[in-house]
C-alpha positions in Angstrom: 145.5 14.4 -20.3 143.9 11.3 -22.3 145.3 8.2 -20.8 147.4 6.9 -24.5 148.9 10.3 -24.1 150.5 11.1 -20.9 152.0 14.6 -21.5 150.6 17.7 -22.6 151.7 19.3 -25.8 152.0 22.7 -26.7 152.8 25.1 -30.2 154.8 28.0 -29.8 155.4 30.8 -32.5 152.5 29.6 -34.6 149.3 31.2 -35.7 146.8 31.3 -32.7 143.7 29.2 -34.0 142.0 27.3 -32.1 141.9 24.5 -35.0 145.4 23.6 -34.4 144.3 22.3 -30.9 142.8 18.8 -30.3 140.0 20.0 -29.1 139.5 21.1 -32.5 141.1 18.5 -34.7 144.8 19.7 -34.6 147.6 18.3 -33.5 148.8 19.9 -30.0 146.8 20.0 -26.8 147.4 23.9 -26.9 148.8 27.0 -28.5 150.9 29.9 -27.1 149.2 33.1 -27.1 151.5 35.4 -28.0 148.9 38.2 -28.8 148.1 38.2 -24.8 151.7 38.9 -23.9 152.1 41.5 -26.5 148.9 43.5 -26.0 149.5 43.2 -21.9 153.0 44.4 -22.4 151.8 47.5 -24.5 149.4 48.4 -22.1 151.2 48.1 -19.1 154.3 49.9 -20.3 152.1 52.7 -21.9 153.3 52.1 -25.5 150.8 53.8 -26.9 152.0 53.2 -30.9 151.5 49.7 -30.5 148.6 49.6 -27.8 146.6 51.4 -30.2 145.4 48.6 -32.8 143.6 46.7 -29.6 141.8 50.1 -28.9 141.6 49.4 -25.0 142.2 46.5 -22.3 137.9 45.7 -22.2 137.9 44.6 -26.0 140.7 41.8 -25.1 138.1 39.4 -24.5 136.7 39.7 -28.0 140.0 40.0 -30.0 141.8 36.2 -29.2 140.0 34.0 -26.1 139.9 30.5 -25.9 140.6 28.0 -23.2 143.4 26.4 -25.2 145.8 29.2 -25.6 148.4 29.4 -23.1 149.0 33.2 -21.8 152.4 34.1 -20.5 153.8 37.2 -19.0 157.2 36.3 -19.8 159.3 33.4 -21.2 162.9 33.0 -21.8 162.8 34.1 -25.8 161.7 37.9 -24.7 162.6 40.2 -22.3 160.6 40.6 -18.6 157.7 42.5 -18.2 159.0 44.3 -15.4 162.0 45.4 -17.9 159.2 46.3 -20.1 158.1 48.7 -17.6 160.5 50.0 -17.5 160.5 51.4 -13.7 161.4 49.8 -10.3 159.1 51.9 -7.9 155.7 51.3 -6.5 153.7 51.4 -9.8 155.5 48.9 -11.5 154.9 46.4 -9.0 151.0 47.4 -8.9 151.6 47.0 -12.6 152.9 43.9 -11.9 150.4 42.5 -9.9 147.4 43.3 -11.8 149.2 41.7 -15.0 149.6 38.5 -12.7 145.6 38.8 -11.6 144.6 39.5 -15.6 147.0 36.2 -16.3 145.1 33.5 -13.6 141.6 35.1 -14.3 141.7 34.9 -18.2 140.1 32.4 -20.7 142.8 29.8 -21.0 146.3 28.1 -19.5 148.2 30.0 -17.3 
């Protein structure tokens, strides 16, 4: 945080570009990524009709990165991911845990 501005400031339900971050000239310190959630949730639910415009998980990385984006699992405006799922056995939770590892180890806010 800059010391004339002690909170941090975020977009949500706008275009992800990284111009509309002060880093870049914008306005907000960062922008929800809502492309994250959405691509994660296809994946790990196996919806296969919507998965298929990112092609597969490795190409994430060149689609929408950038350090001010701020990837969520969930948030109170959609439904869980573990709803998403769809299941309450062992494989949802394993699902579970490697969205959680995917969300602290990508480019950008947690």
């Amino acid at each position: 945080m800059r010391p004339c501005q002690p909170f941090f400031s975020q977009a949500e339900y706008v275009p992800e570009k990284e111009d509309l971050c002060k880093e870049y000239g914008g306005p907000v310190d960062a922008c929800w990524s809502s492309s994250f959630h959405e691509t994660l949730r296809c994946f790990l639910a196996f919806k296969k009709d919507e998965a298929d415009k990112y092609e597969n998980m490795a190409n994430l990385k060149y689609i929408f990165s950038s350090k001010t984006f701020v990837n969520y699992l969930s948030s109170h405006d959609n439904e869980r991911l573990l709803h998403d799922i769809g299941r309450k056995d062992s494989d949802a939770f394993i699902k579970m845990k490697t969205a959680i590892i995917l969300l602290f180890t990508y480019v950008g806010i947690p």
